[in-house]
C-alpha positions in Angstrom: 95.0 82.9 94.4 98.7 81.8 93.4 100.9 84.2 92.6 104.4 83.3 93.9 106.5 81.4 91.2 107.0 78.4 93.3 103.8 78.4 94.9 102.7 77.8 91.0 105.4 75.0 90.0 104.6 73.3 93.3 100.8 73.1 92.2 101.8 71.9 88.6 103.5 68.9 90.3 101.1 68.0 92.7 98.5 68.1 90.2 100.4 65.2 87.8 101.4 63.3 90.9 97.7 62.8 92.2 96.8 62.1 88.8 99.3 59.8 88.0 98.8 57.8 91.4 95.2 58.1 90.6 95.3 56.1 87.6 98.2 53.7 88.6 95.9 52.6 91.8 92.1 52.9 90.1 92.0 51.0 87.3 88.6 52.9 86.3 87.3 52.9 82.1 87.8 57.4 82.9 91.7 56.5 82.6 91.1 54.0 79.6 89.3 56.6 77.8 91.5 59.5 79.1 94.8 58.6 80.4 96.4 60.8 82.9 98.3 62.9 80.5 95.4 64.1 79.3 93.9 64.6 82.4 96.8 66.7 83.6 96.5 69.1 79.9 92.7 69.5 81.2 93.1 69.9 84.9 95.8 72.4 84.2 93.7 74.3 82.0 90.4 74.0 83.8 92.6 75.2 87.3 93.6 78.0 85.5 90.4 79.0 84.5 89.1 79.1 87.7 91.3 81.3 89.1 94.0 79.2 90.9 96.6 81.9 89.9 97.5 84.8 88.6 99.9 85.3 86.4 102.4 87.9 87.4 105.8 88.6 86.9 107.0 86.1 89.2 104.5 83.6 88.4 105.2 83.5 84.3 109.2 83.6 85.2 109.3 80.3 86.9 106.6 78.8 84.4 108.8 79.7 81.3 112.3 79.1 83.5 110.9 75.4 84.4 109.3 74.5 80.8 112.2 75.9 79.1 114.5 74.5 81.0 112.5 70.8 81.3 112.4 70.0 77.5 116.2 69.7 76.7 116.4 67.7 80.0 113.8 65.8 78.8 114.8 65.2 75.4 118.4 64.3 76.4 116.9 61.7 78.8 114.7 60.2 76.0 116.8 60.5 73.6 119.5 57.9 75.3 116.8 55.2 74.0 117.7 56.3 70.3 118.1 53.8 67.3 118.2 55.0 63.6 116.5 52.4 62.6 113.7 53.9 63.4 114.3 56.7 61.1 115.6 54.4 58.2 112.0 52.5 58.0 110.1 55.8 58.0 112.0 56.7 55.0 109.8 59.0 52.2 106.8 58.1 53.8 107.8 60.1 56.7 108.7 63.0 54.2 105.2 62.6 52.6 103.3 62.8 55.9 105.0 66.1 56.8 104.2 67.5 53.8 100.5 66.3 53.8 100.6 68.0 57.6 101.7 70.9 55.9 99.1 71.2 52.6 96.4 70.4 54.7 97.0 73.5 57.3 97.6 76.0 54.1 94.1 74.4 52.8 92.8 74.6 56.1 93.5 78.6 56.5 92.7 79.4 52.8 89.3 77.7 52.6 88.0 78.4 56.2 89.2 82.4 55.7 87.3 82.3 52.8 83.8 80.8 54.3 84.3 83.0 57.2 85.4 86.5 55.7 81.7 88.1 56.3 81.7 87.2 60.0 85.5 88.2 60.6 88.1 91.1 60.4 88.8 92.5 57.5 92.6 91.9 58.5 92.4 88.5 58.5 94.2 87.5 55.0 96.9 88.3 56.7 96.6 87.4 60.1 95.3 83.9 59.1 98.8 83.9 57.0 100.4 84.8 59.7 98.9 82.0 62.1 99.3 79.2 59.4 103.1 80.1 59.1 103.5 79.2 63.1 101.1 76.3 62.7 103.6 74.7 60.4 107.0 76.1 61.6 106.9 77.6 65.4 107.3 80.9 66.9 110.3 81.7 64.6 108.1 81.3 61.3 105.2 83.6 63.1 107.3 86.1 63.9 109.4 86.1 60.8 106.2 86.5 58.3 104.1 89.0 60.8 107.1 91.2 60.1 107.2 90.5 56.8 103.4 91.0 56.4 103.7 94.0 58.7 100.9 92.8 60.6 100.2 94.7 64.0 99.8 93.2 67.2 96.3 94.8 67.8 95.3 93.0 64.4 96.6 89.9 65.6 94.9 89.5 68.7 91.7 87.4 68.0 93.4 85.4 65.6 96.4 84.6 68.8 93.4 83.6 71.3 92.4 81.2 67.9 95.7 80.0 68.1 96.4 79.5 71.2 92.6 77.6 72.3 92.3 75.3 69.4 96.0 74.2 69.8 95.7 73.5 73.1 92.0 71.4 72.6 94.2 69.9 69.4 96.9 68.8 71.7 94.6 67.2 73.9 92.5 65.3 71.1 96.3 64.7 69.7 97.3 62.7 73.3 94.1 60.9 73.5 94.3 59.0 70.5 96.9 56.2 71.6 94.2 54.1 73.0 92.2 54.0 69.4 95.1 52.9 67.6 93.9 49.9 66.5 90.7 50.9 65.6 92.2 53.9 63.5 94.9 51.8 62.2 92.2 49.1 60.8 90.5 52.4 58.9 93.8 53.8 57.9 94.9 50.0 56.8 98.0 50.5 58.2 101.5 49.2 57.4 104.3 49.5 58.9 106.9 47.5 57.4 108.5 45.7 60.5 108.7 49.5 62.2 106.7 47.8 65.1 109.1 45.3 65.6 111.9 47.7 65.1 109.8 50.0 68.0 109.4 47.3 70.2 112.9 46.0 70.1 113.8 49.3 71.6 111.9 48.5 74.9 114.0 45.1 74.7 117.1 46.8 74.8 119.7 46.0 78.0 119.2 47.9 81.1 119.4 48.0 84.8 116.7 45.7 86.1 116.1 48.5 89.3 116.2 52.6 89.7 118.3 53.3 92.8 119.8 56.3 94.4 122.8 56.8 92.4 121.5 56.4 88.9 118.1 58.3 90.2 120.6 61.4 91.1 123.1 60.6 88.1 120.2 61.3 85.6 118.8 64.0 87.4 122.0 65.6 87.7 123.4 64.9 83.8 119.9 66.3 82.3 120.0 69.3 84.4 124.0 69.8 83.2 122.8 69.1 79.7 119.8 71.4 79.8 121.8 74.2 81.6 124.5 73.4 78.2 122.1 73.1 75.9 120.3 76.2 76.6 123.9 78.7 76.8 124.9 76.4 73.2 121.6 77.4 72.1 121.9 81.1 72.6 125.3 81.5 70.7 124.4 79.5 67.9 121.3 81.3 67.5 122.7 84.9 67.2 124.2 83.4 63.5 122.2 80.8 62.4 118.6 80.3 60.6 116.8 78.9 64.1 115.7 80.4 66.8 117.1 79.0 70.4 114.9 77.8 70.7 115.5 75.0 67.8 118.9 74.9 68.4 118.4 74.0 72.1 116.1 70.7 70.5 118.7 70.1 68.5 121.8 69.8 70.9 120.3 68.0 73.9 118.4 65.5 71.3 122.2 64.9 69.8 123.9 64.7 73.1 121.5 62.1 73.9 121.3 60.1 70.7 125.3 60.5 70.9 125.6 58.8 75.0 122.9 56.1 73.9 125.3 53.4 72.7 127.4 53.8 76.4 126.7 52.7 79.3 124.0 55.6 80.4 121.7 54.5 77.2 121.3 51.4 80.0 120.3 52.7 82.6 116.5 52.4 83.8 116.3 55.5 85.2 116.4 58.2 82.7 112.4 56.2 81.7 111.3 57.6 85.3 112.8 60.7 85.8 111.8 61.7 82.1 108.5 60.3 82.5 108.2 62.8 85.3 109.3 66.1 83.9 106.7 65.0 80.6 104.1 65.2 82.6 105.1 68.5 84.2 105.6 69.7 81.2 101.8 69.2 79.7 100.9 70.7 82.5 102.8 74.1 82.0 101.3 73.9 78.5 97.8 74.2 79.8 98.3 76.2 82.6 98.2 79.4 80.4 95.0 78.6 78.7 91.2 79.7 80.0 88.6 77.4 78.9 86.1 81.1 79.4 88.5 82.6 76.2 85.8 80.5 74.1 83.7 83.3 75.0 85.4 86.5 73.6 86.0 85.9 69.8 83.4 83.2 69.1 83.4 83.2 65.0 87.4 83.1 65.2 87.5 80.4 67.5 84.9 78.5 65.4 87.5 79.3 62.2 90.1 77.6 64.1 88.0 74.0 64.9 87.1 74.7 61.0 90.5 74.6 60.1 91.6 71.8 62.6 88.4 69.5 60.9 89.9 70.2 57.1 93.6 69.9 58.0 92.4 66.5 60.3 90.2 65.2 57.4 92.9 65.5 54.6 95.7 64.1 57.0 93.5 61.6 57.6 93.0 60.5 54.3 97.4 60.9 53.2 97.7 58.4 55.8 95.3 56.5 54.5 96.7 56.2 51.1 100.4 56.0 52.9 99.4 53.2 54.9 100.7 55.0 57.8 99.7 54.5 61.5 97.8 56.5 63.2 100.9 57.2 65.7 102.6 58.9 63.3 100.0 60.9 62.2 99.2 62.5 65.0 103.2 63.2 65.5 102.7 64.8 62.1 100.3 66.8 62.7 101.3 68.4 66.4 104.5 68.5 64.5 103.0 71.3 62.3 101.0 72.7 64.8 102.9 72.7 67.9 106.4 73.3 66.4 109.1 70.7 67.9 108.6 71.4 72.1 104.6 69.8 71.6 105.8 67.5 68.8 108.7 65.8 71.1 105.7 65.5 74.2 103.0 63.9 71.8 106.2 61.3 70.5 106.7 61.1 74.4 103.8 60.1 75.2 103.0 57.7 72.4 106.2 55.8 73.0 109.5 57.6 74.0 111.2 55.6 71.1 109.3 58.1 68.9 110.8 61.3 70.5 113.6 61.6 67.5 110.7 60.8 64.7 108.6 63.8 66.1 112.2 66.3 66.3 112.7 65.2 62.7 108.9 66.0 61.7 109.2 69.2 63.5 112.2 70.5 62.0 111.5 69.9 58.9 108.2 72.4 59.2 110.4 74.9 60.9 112.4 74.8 57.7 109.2 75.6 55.5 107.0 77.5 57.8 107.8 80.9 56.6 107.4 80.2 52.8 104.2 78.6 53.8 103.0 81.8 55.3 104.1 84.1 52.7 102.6 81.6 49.9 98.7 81.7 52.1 99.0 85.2 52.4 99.5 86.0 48.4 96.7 83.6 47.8 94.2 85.0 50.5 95.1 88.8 49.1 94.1 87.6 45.5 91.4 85.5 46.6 89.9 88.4 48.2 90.5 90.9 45.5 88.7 88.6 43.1 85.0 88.8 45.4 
């Protein structure tokens, strides 16, 4: 059993690296189906639950040091393919879809709390509250409304392995669905409005023709600076502002990015490799904290959560419908909600790097709401409840 800190981050890269080779050398219909991203979010997970490691001090340190520190290189590195155009075709549409994301989790808690309420804790008005306010906003908004609430931690604890389980299964579903688009996109009689051609013109953009050496290290080197930056920016804006650092650490390496794309570094081929690399390191820290067994221990409250996953899926389903919007987006949308901006820049990642700012933008714009969506599910559970 693993339970040195690098021992653990050297597992987590060997894992996507056999993977990834696997799939780039076996052109099998298992990688059609599931491409190796996904493949890394299971292995991760299923690794874990066998007992591959132990998390200890040591262990959770250099898990939380690597992820943390991974995403704003990561972001800065993707980001330096940036063009607001993208952003200008989304438009209101974009602002719709959020707020679809958003109705349908509130829905999602409030009617599943309420077929559920004779087979779960009495607490759960506002623990589901609680839960809905970080599956729209992030950490920040949980936190923020579980003090609010007053809700204890011993009272939260079913409702967190909920949280935790079905976000990770809805991640995974989430990162599968690229190779359906079209099929989904023919239900959800999609439109797009030229944004595919404004997409794919990103990919035609100018760059080196090889990755060598120098501009291997120079992006290595840059997104660690920026990261290292980032996270110290982060901190002190953090101490006097609405977001948490976590936020504000998005934020700053995204703009730093977005800001070097029009130079000379927005060219160069090899921030799409080393990026690639850390993504897929970073699904796998994701995982690596999740036992598949957990399904076992709270059983009706794990159930709640894949209830509230199928209304909040079925009614996003359905906005996008009458939006005409792809099914891309939607899934950006909807990780956006539920996996705050960290999960929501990886899904955009993975679907297409060019969508890395769309998923930021959707993600903030939950953070922004996630507490009053909270507060607004916990008054209408409490008078729900006091009415039966």
């Amino acid at each position: 059993m693993i339970t040195q800190g690098f021992d653990f981050i050297a597992l987590m890269f060997g894992l996507c690296g056999v993977l990834v080779w696997l799939e780039h050398h076996f052109k099998i219909v298992l990688f059609r189906w599931f491409p190796s991203i996904v493949l890394v979010m299971f292995g991760s997970m299923t690794l874990y639950t066998l007992g591959f490691w132990e998390f200890t001090e040591d262990v959770r340190r250099a898990r939380e040091t690597v992820r943390d520190n991974l995403i704003p290189a990561m972001l800065f590195l993707m980001s330096l393919k940036f063009n607001l155009a993208v952003i200008q075709k989304l438009g209101v549409r974009l602002i719709a879809l959020c707020l679809a994301s958003t109705l349908s989790i509130m829905l999602g808690f409030i009617v599943t709390q309420q077929i559920m309420q004779g087979f779960l804790g009495n607490e759960t008005p506002l623990t589901f509250a609680t839960m809905s306010a970080g599956w729209t906003g992030g950490t920040q908004n949980f936190v923020a409304v579980k003090e609010a609430l007053s809700v204890s931690d011993e009272a939260m604890t079913y409702t967190l392995l909920m949280g935790a389980l079905c976000y990770s299964f809805w991640l995974v579903i989430i990162l599968a669905l690229k190779p359906f688009k079209s099929a989904f996109n023919e239900f959800l009689r999609a439109e797009d409005e030229g944004l595919d051609a404004v997409l794919n013109s990103l990919n035609d953009l100018e760059s080196d023709k090889t990755s060598n050496m120098p501009s291997l290290f120079l992006v290595i080197g840059l997104s660690l600076l920026v990261a290292a930056a980032s996270n110290h920016l982060a901190e002190l804006i953090a101490s006097v502002s609405f977001f948490n650092e976590m936020i504000w650490v998005i934020i700053i390496s995204s703009t730093l990015g977005m800001a070097a794309a029009p130079t000379a570094l927005g060219k160069i081929s090899a921030s799409d490799e080393v990026s690639g690399i850390m993504l897929y390191v970073v699904v796998a820290l994701i995982g690596a904290e999740v036992s598949l067994g957990a399904v076992s221990e709270a059983p009706m409250y794990i159930l709640s959560g894949f209830i509230i996953l199928f209304i909040h899926g079925s009614i996003l389903l359905c906005a996008a419908r009458l939006l005409r919007v792809n099914i891309l987006l939607t899934g950006i949308a909807s990780i956006a909600n539920i996996g705050s901006a960290p999960a929501a820049a990886v899904v955009g990642a993975a679907y297409g790097r060019e969508l890395v700012p769309v998923a930021i933008i959707m993600a903030l714009i939950g953070s922004m709401i996630g507490s009053f969506v909270g507060l607004i599910v916990a008054e209408v559970l409490i008078w729900l409840n006091a009415l039966t």
